[in-house]
C-alpha positions in Angstrom: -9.9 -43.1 -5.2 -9.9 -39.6 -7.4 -8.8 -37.6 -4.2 -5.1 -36.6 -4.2 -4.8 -34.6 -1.3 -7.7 -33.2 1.4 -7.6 -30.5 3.6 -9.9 -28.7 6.1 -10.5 -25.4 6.5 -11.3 -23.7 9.6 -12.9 -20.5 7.3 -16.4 -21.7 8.4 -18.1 -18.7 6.2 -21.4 -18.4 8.9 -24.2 -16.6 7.9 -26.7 -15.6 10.8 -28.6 -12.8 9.6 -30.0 -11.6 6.2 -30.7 -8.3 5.1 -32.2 -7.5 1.6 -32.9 -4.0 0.3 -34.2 -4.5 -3.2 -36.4 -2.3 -5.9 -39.5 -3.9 -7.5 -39.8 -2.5 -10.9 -42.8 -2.8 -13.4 -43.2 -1.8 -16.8 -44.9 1.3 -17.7 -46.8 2.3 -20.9 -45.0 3.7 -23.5 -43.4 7.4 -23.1 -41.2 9.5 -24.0 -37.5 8.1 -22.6 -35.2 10.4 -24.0 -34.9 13.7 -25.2 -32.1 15.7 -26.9 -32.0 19.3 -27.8 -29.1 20.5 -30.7 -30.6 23.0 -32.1 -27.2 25.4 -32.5 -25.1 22.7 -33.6 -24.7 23.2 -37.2 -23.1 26.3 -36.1 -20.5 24.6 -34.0 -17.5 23.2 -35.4 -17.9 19.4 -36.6 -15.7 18.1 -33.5 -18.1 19.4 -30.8 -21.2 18.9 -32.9 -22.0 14.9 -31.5 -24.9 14.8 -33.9 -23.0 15.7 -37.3 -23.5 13.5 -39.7 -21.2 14.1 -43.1 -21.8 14.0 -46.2 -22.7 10.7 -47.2 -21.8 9.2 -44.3 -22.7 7.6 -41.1 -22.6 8.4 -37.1 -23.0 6.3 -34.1 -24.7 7.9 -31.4 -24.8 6.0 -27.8 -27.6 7.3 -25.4 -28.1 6.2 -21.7 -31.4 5.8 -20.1 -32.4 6.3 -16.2 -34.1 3.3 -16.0 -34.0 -0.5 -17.6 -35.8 -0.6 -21.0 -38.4 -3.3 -21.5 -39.3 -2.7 -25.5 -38.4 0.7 -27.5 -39.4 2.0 -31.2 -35.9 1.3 -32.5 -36.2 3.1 -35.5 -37.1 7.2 -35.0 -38.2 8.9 -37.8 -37.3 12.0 -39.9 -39.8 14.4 -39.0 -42.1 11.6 -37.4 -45.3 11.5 -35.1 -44.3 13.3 -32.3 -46.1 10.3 -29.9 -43.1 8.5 -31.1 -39.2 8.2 -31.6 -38.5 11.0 -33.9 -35.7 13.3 -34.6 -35.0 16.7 -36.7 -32.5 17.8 -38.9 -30.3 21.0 -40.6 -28.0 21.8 -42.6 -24.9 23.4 -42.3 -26.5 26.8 -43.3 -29.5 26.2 -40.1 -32.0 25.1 -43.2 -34.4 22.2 -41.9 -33.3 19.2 -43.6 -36.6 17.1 -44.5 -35.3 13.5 -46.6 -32.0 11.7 -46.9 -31.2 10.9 -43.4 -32.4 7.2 -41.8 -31.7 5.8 -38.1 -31.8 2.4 -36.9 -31.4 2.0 -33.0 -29.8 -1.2 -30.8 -31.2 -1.5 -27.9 -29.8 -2.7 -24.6 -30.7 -2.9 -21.0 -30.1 0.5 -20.0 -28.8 2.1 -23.3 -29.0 2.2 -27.2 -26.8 2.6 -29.9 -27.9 5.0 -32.8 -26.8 4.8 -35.7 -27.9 7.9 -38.6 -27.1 7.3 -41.8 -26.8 10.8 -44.1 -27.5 10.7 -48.1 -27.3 13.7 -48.6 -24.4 15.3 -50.5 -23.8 17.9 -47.7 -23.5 17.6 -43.9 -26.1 17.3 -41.5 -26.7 18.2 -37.4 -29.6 16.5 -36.2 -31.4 19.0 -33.5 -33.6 16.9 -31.6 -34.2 13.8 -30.8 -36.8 12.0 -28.9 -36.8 8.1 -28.2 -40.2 6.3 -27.0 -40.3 3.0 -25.3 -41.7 0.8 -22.0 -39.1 1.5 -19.2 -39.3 -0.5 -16.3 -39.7 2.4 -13.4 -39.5 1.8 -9.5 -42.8 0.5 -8.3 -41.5 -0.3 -4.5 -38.9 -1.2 -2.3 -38.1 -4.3 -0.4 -36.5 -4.1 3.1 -36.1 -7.7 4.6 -34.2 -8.3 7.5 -34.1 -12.3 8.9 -31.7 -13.8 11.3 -31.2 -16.9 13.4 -31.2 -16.0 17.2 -29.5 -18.9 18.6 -26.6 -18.7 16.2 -26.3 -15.0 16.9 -26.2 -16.2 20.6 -23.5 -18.2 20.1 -21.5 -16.5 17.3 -22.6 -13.0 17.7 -24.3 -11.5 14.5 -22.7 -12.6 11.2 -24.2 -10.2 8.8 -24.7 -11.3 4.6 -26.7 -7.8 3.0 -27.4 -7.2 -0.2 -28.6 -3.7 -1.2 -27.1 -4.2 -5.3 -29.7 -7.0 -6.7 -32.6 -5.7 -8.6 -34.0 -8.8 -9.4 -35.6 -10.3 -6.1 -39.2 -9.3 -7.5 -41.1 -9.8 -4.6 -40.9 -10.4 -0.5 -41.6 -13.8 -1.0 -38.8 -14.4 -3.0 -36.3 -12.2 -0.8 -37.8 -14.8 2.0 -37.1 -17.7 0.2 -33.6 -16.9 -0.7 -32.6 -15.8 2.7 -34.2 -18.5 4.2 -32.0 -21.1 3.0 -28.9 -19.3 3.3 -29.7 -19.4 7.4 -30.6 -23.1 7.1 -27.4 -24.1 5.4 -25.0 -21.3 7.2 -26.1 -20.3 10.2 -24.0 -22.7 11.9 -20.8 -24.0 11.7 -20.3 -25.4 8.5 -16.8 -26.3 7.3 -15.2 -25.9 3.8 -12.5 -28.1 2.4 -10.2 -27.5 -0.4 -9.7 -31.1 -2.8 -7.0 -32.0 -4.9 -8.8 -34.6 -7.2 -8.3 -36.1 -10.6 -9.7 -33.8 -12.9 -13.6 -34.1 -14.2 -14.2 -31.7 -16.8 -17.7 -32.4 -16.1 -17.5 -30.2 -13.0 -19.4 -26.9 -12.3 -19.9 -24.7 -9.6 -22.6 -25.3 -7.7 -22.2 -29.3 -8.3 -23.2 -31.4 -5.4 -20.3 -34.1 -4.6 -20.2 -37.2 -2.6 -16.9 -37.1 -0.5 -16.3 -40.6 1.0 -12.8 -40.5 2.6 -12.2 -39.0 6.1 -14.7 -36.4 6.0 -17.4 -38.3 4.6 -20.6 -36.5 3.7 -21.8 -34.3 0.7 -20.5 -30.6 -0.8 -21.4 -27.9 -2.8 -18.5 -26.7 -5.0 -17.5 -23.2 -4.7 -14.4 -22.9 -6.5 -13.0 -24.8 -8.9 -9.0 -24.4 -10.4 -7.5 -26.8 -13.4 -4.3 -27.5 -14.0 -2.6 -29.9 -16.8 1.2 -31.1 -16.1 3.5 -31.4 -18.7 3.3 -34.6 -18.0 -0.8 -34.3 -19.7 -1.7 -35.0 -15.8 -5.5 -33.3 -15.7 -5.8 -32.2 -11.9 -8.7 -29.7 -10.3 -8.4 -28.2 -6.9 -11.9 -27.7 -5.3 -13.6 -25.9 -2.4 -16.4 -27.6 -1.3 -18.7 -26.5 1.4 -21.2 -29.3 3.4 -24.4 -29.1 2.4 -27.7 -31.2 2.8 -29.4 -32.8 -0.3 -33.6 -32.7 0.1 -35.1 -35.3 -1.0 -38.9 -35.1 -2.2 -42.0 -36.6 -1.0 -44.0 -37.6 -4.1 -47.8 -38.1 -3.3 -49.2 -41.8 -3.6 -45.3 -43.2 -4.4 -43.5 -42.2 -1.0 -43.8 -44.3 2.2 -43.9 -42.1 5.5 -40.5 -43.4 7.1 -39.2 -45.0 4.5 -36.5 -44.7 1.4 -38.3 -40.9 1.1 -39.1 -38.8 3.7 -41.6 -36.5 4.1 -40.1 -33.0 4.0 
């Protein structure tokens, strides 16, 4: 009774073979994960000096790093330990600055955000700076290749791969993933776009119950709201068949009955 209007779509979306190429990365000890060299700047004019801080006044400075950052010391020091984030300063005249200038780092994936913070009554260039921190370096590379032979028989090769996702972690999970995209689209498996009432309770990725002419359940994929001026609250779905797995809980299931064993 909530659909308005059902349609089926002949876009069938098959997937028959998988191919994953995917970095493992693990975190390292702490190192040195950026360096910067500005020793001439002071004697550069303020506009191409990046690291001239005025008088009394503040700088943001954004570095990039080559590889994601697990943990970094956020705050380098004036003149600090060299086994840790430090920088250098001088004045204006090339006379090492030694007090009056702070930084406090924020850190993000893949980059930070500097920002120093001068005292001083005259300008500043700071001429090196070294960060420290954990990156998370290339460890190995996963190459996973799956496919389902008698839907490539019968549909020719249908190819999903994925070569931009980082976060696979291991083979096993690379199997698993792919795994279930051949059991749910390696054959033909037909999407339907739904007019319905609207359910603001709706996600993607919601399982739904469709119990008029093409009776069975979905996945949503796509979900677009509308409100008429009339205050009508209407969605349009696409929904793709799917097949809900039930459990088999030890000492509570019966073989063959209300659960099945999967």
């Amino acid at each position: 009774e909530n659909i308005i209007e059902i349609t089926p779509s002949r876009t069938d979306g098959i997937v028959n073979r998988v191919k994953i190429t995917s970095d493992i990365r693990a975190v390292q000890d702490s190192q040195p994960i950026f360096s910067m060299a500005n020793e001439n700047g002071y004697q550069q004019l303020a506009s191409d000096d990046s690291y001239r801080i005025e008088s009394l006044g503040n700088k943001d400075v954004w570095i990039s790093f080559d590889d994601p950052i697990w943990s970094a010391t956020l705050s380098p020091v004036l003149d600090g330990n060299p086994d840790d984030s430090y920088f250098t300063a001088f004045d204006l005249a090339g006379d090492p600055v030694s007090s009056g200038i702070t930084a406090t780092g924020y850190l993000f994936s893949d980059s930070m955000k500097i920002t120093f913070t001068n005292t001083n009554n005259f300008a500043v260039s700071i001429s090196f700076l070294e960060i420290w921190g954990q990156p998370a370096k290339v460890v190995d590379t996963i190459k996973y290749n799956a496919y389902d032979s008698d839907s490539v028989d019968k549909f020719g090769e249908m190819i999903l791969e994925i070569s931009d996702n980082d976060y696979f972690g291991s083979y096993n999970n690379a199997d698993s993933y792919a795994t279930n995209i051949l059991k749910t689209r390696a054959g033909y498996s037909p999407t339907m776009n739904l007019k319905v009432k609207g359910n603001p309770a709706l996600q993607l990725g919601d399982i739904i119950h469709v119990d008029y002419k093409y009776i069975g359940d979905y996945k949503v994929v796509g979900i677009k709201s509308s409100i008429t001026n009339g205050g009508g609250f209407t969605q349009e779905l696409t929904v793709e068949r799917t097949e809900i797995m039930m459990p088999f809980i030890l000492d509570e299931s019966q073989l063959d009955g209300a659960d099945v064993l999967m």
